[in-house]
KEKE-3310 file (N, C-alpha, C; in steps of 0.2 Angstrom, whole numbers, plus 5000, padded with zeros to 4 digits):
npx = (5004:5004:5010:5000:4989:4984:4979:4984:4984:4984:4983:4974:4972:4959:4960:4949:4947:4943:4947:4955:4968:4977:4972:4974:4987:4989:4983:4986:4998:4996:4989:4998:5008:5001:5000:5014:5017:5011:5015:5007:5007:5001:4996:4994:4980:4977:4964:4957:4947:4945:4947:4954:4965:4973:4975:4988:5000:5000:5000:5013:5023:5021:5032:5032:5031:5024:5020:5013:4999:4994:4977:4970:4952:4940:4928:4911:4906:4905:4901:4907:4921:4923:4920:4930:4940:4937:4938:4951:4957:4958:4968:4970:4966:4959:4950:4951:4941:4946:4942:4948:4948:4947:4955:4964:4963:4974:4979:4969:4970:4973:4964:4954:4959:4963:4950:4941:4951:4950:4934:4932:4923:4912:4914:4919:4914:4919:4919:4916:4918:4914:4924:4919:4922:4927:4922:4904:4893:4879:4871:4858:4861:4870:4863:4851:4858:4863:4877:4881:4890:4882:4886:4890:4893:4909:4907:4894:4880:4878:4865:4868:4882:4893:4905:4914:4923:4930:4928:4931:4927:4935:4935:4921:4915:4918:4913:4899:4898:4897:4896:4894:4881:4880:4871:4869:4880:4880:4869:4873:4875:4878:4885:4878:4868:4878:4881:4869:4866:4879:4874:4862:4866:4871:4879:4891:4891:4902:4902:4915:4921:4931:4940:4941:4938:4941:4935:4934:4921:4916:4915:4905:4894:4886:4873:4854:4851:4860:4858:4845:4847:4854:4849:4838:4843:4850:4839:4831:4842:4840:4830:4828:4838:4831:4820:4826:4833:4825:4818:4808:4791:4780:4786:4793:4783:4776:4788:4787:4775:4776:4788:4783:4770:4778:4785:4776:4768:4779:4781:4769:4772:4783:4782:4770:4780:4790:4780:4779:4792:4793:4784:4790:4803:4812:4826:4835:4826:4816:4825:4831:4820:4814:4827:4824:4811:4813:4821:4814:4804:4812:4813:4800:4800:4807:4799:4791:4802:4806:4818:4834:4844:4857:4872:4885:4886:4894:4892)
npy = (4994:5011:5025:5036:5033:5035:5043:5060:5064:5069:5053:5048:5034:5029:5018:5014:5008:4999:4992:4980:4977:4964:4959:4974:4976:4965:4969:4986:4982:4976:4985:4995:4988:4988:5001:5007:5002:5010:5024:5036:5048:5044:5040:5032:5031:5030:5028:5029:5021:5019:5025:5020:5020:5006:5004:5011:5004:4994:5000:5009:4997:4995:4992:5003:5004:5017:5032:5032:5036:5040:5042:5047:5045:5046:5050:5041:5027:5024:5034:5043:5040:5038:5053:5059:5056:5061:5075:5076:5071:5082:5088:5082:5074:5063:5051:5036:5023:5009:4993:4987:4975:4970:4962:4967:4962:4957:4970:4978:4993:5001:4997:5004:5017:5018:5015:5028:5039:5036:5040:5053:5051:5056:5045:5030:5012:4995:4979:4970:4955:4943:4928:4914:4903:4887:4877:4878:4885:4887:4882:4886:4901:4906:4900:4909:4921:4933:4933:4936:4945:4956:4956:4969:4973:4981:4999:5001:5012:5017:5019:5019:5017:5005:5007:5000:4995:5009:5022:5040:5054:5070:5083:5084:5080:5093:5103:5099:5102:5089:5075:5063:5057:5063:5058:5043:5038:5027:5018:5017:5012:5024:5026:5022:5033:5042:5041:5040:5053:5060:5054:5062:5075:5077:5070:5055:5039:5026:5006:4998:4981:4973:4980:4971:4966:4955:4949:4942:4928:4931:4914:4921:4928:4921:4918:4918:4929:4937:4938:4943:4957:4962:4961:4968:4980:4983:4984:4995:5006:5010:5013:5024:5034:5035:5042:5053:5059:5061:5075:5091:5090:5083:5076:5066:5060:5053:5044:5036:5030:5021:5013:5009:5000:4993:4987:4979:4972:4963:4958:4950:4943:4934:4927:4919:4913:4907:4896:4889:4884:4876:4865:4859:4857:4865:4874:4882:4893:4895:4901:4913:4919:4922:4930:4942:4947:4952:4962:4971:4975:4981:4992:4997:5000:5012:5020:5025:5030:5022:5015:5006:4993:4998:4995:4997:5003:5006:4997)
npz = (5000:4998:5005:5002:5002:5014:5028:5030:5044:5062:5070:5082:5094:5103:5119:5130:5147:5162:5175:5168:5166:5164:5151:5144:5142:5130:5119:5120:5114:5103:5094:5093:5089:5073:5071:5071:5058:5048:5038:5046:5057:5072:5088:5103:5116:5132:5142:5158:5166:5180:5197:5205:5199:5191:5178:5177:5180:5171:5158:5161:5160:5146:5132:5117:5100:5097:5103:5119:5127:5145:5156:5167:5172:5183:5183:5184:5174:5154:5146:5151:5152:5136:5133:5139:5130:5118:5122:5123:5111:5105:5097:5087:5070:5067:5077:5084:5091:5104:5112:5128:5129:5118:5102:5089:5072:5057:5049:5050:5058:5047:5038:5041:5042:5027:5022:5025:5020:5008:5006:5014:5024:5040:5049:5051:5052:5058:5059:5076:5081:5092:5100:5106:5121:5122:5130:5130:5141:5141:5129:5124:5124:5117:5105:5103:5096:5102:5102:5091:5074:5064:5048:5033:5017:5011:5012:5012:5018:5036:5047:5060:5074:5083:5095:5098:5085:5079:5069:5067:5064:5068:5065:5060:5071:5081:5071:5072:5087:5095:5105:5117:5125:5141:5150:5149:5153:5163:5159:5146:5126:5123:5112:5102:5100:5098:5085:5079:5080:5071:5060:5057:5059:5046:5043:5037:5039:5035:5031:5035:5031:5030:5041:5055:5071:5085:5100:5115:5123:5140:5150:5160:5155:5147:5152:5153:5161:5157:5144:5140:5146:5137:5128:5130:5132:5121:5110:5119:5115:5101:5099:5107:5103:5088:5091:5098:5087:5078:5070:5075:5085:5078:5072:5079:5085:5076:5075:5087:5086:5075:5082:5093:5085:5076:5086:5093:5085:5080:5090:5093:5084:5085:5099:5090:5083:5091:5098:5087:5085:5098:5097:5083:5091:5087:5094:5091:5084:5093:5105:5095:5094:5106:5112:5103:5104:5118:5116:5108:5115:5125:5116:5117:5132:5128:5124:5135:5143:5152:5163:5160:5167:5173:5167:5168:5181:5197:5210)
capx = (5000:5006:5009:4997:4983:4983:4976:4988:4982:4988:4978:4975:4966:4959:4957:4946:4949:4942:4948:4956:4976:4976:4968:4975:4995:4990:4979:4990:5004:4993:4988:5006:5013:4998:5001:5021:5018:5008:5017:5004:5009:4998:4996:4987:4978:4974:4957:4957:4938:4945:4948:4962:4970:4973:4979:4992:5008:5000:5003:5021:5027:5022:5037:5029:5037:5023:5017:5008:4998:4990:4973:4964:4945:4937:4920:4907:4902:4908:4900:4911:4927:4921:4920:4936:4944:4937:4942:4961:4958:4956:4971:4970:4960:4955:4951:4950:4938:4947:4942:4951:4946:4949:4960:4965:4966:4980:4980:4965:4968:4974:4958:4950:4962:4962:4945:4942:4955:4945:4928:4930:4914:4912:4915:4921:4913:4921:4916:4920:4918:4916:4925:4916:4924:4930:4915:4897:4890:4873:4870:4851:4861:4872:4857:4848:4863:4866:4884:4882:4888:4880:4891:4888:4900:4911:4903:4887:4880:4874:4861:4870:4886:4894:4912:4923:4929:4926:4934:4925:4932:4934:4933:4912:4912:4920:4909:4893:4896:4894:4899:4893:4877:4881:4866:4869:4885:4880:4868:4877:4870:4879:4889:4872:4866:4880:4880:4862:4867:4880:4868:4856:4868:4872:4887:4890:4894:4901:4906:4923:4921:4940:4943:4941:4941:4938:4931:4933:4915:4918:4909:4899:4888:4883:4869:4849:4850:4864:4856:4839:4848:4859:4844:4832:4849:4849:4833:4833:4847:4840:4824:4828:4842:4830:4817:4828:4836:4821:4818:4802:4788:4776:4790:4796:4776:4775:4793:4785:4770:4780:4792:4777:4767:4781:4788:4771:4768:4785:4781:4764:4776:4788:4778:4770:4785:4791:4777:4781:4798:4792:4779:4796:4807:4819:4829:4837:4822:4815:4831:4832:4814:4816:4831:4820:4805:4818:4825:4806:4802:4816:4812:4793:4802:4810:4793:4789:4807:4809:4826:4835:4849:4864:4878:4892:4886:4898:4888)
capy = (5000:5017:5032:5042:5030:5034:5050:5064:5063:5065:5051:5044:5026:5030:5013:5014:5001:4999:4985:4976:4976:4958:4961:4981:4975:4964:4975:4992:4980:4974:4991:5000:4986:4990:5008:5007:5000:5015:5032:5042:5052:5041:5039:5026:5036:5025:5032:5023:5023:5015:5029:5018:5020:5002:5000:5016:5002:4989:5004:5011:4993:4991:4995:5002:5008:5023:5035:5028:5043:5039:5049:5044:5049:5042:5049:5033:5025:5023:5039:5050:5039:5044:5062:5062:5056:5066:5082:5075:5071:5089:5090:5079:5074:5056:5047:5028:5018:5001:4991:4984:4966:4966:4961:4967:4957:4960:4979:4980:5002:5003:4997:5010:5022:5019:5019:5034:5044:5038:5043:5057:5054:5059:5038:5021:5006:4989:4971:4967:4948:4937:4922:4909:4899:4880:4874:4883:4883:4889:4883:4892:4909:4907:4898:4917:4925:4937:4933:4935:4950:4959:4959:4973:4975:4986:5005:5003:5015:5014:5025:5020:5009:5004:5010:4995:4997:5017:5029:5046:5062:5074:5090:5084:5082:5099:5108:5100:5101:5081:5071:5058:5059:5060:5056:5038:5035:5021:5014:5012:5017:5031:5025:5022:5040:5048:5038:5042:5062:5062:5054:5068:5083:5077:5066:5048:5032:5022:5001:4994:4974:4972:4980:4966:4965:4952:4949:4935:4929:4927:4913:4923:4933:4916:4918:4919:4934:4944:4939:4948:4964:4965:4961:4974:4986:4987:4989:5005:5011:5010:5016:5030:5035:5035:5047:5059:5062:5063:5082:5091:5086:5079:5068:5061:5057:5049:5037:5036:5026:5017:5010:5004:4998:4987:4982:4975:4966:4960:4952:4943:4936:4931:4923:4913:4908:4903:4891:4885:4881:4874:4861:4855:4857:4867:4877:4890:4895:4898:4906:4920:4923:4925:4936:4947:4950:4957:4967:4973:4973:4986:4998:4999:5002:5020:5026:5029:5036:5018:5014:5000:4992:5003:4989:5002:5005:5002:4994)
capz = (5000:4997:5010:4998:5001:5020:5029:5034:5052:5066:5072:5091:5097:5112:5122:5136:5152:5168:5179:5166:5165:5162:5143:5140:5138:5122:5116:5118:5111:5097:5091:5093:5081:5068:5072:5069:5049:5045:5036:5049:5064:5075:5096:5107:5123:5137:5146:5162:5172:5187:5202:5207:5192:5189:5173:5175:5179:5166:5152:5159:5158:5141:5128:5110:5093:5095:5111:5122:5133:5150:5155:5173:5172:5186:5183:5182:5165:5148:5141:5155:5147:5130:5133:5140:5124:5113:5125:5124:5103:5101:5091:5082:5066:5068:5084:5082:5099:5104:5118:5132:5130:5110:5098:5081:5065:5055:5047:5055:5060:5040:5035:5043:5037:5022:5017:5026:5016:5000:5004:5020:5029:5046:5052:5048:5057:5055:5064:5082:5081:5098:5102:5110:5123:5119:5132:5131:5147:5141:5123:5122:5125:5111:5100:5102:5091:5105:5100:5082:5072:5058:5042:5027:5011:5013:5011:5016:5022:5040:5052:5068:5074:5091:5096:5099:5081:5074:5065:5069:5059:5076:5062:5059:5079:5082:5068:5075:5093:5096:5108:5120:5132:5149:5153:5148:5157:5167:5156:5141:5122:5120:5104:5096:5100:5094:5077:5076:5078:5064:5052:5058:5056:5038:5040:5033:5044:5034:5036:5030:5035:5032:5048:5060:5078:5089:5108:5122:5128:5145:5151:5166:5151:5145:5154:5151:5162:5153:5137:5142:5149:5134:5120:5131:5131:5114:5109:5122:5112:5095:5098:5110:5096:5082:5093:5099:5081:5072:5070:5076:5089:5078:5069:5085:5088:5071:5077:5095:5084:5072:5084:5097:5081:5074:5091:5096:5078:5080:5098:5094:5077:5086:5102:5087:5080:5098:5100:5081:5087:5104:5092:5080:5094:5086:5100:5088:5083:5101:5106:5092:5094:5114:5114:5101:5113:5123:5114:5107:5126:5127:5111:5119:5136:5129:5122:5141:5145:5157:5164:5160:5170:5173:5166:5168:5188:5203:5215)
cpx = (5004:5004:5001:4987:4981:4981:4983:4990:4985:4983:4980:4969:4967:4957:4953:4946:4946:4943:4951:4963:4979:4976:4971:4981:4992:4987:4982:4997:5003:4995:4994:5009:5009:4999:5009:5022:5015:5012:5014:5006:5002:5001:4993:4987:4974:4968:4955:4951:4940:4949:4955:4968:4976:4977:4986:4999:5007:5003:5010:5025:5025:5029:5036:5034:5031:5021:5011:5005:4993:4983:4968:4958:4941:4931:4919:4906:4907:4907:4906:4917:4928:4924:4927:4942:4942:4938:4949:4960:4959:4960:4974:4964:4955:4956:4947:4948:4942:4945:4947:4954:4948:4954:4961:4966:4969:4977:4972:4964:4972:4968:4955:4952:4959:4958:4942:4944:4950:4938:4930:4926:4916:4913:4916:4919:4918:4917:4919:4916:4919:4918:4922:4920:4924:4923:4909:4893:4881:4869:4864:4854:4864:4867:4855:4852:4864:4874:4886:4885:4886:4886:4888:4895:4902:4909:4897:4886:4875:4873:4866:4875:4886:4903:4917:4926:4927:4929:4931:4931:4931:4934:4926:4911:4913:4913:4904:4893:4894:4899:4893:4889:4877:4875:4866:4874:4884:4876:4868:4874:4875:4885:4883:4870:4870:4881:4875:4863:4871:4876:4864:4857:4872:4878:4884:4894:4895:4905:4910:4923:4926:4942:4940:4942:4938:4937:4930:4927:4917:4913:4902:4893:4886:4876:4861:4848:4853:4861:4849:4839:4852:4854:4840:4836:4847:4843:4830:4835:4844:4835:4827:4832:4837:4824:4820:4833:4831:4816:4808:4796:4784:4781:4790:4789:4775:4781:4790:4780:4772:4784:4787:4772:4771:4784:4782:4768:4773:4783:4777:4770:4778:4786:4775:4774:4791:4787:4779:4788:4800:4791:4786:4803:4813:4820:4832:4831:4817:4821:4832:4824:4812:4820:4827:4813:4808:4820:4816:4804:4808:4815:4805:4795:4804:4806:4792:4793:4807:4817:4829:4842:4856:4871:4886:4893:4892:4898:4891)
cpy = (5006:5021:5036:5040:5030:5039:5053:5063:5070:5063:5047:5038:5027:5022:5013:5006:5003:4990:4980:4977:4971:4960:4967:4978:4972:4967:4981:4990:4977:4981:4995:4995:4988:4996:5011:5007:5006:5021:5036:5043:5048:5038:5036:5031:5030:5029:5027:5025:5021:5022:5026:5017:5011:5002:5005:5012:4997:4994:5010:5003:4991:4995:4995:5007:5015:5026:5032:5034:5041:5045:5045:5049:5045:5043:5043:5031:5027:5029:5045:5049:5041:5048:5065:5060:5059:5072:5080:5074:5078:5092:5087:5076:5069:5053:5040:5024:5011:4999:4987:4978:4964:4964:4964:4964:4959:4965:4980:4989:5004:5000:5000:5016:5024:5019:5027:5040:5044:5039:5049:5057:5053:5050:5033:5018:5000:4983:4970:4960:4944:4930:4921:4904:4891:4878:4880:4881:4882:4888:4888:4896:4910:4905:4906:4921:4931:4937:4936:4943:4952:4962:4963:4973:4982:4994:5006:5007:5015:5019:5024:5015:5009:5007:5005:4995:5002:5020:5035:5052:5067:5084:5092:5084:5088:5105:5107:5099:5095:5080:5067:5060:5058:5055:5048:5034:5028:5013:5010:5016:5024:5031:5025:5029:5043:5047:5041:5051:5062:5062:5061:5073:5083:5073:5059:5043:5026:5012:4999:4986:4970:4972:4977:4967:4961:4950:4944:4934:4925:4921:4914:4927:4928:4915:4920:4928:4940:4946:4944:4955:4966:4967:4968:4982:4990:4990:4995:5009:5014:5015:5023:5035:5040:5043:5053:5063:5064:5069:5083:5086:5081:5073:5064:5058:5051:5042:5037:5029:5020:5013:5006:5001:4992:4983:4976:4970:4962:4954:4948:4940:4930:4927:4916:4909:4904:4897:4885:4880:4875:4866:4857:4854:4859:4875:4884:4893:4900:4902:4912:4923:4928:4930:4941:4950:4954:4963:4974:4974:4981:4993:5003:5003:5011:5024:5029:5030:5027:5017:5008:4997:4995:4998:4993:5007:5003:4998:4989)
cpz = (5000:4998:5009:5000:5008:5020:5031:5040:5055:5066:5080:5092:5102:5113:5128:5139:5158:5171:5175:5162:5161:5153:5139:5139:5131:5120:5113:5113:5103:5093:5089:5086:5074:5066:5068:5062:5047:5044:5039:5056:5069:5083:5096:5115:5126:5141:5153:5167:5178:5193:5205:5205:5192:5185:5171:5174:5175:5159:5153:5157:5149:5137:5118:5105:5093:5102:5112:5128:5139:5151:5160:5172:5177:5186:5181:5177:5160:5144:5145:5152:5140:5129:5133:5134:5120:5115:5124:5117:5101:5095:5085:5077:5065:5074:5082:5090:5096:5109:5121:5129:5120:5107:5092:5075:5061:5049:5048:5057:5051:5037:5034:5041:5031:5017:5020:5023:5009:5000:5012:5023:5038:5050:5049:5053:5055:5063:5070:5082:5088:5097:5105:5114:5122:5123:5134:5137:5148:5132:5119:5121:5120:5105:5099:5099:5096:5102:5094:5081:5065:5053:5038:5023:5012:5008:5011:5020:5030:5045:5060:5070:5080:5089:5098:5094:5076:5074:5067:5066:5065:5071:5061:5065:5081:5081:5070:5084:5096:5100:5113:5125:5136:5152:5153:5150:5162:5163:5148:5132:5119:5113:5102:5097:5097:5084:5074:5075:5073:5058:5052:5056:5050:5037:5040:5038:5037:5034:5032:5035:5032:5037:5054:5066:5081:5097:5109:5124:5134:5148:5157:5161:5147:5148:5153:5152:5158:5145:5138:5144:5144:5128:5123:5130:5123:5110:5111:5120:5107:5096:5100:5105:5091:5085:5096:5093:5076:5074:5071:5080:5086:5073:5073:5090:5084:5074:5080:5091:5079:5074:5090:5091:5080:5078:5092:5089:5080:5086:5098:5087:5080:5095:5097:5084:5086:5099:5093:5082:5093:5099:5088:5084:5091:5090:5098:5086:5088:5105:5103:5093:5101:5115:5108:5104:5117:5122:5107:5114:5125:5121:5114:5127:5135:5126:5126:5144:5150:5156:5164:5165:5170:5174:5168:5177:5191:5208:5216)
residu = (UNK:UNK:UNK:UNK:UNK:UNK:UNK:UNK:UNK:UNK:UNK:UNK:UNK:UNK:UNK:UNK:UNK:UNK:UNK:UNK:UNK:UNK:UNK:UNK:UNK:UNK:UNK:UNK:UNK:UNK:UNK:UNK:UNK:UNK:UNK:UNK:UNK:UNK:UNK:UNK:UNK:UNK:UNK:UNK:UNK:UNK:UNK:UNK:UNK:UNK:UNK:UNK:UNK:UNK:UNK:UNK:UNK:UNK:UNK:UNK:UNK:UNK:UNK:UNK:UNK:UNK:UNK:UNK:UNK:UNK:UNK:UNK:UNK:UNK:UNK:UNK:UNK:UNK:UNK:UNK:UNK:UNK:UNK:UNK:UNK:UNK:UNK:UNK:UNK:UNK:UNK:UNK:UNK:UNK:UNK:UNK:UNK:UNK:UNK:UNK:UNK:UNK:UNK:UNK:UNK:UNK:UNK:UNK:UNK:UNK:UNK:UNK:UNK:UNK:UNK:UNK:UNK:UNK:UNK:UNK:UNK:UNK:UNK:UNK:UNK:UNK:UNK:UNK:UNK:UNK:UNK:UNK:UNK:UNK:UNK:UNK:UNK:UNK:UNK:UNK:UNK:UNK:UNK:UNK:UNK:UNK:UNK:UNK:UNK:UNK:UNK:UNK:UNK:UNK:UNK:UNK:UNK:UNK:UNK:UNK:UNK:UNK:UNK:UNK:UNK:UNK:UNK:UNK:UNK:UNK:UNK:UNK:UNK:UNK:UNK:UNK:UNK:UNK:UNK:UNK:UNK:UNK:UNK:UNK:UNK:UNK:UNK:UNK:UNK:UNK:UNK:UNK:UNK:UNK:UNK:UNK:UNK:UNK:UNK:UNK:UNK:UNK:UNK:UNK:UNK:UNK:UNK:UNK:UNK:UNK:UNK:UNK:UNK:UNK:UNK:UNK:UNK:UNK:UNK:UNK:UNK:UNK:UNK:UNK:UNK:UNK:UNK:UNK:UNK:UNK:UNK:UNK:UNK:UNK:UNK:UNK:UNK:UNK:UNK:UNK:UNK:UNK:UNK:UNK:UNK:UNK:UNK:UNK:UNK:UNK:UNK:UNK:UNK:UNK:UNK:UNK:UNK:UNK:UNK:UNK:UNK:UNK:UNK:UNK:UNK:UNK:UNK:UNK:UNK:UNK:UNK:UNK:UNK:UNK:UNK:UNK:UNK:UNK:UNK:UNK:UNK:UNK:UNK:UNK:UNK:UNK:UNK:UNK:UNK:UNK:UNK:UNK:UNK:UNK:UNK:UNK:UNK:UNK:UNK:UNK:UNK:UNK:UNK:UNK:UNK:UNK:UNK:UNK:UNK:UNK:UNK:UNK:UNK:UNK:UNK)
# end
């Protein structure tokens, strides 16, 4: 590949960590050797949520070929870590989210690059991919595709992504004054909110499914209950998203009715095709149908403003 076919930059991969040392060394050590082939002036920024500052001697012992910049924020939640990388991005032109817990597949932060460079839109997504442990403790909870993720050819364009693997143009957040809702700091979401505001204020999210990254499921989220708090999450996010970006009261009357219209078709469907599956005894069937009532169950939940488990709590 050729210099030309990359962005200028500068660019910085903020990693956000709380409580997890163990995981951020390969991670910071992954990212730095991807980082290092690149002709771009490019940083990794640690954002560490842990008050104890935890992962501060896991990221002086590591030794990378690019800066590595520490940045305690101990306010609560993922949307206060966020925020705090994108006030420390300010000088630079691309900010790139990784998680702790992930991995990169090879040129993986060049993939995003460098479609980026060829169309300039305000975000690149790519794939965060779970690994499944060798023994499945809970086969149902994997049957329900909680795990799964949704591929698109690369440069689709897409209304909303998640931030374990995002490119984000910090000149389109700048210009429109975007960033990350407090208000969601505990309970999560706030990568789908702010996705859904660039689409709104004109900018383009779009997906490169070259840039791979993959994720450990641990097996404590193997569980019916995680699966229920994660399907009802998401549908909270989406919905509340699609309503607080769609402009004017009587739009966001019309979504309010669209979204409890199709939730509630969707639940008696998917109850029927529950029992159908019960009747031929097939378990995938009943599993994806389940973790969808939930996650319909959570879309209908943010018509009336309810609260959903605060995942990013201390408690």
């Amino acid at each position: 590949m050729s210099p030309s076919s990359l962005p200028q930059g500068p660019v910085v991969v903020a990693i956000l960590t709380y409580k997890r040392p163990l995981t951020l060394e390969p991670a910071v050590q992954a990212v730095a050797e991807q980082a290092a082939e690149l002709d771009v002036p490019i940083d990794i920024l640690i954002v560490d949520n842990d008050p104890e500052r935890s992962a501060e001697d896991a990221v002086a012992a590591v030794v990378t070929p690019v800066p590595v910049h520490y940045l305690s924020d101990p306010t609560p939640g993922i949307a206060a870590a966020r925020n705090a990388a994108l006030k420390a991005a300010a000088d630079y032109r691309l900010l790139v989210f990784f998680d702790d817990d992930q991995s990169p597949e090879p040129n993986w932060l060049r993939y995003l690059l460098e479609h980026w460079e060829r169309v300039q839109c305000a975000a690149v997504a790519g794939p965060v991919l779970s690994v499944l442990p060798d023994k499945i403790p809970n086969p149902f909870v994997v049957a329900s595709g909680i795990f799964e993720t949704a591929r698109f050819p690369t440069g689709t364009k897409k209304s909303g992504a998640g931030a374990g693997s995002l490119l984000l143009d910090m000149n389109f957040l700048r210009d429109h004054k975007l960033q990350f809702d407090p208000r969601l700091r505990l309970r999560g979401g706030e990568d789908t909110l702010l996705t859904h505001e660039i689409v709104a204020a004109g900018g383009i999210i779009e997906w490169c499914d070259e840039a791979v990254a993959t994720e450990p499921v641990a097996p404590e989220r193997m569980t019916h209950s995680w699966m229920r708090r994660r399907a009802f999450r998401s549908g909270a996010s989406w919905a509340r998203s699609v309503i607080a970006t769609t402009p004017g009261r009587r739009g966001r009357f019309v979504a309010r009715v669209a979204i409890a219209a199709r939730s509630v078709l969707r639940i008696l469907m998917s109850v029927a095709l529950i029992a159908y599956g019960l009747i031929r005894r097939d378990n995938r069937k009943v599993a994806r149908q389940t973790k969808d009532i939930y996650s319909l169950a959570g879309a209908l939940s943010a018509l009336v403003g309810a609260q959903e488990v605060e995942d990013y709590s201390r408690g």
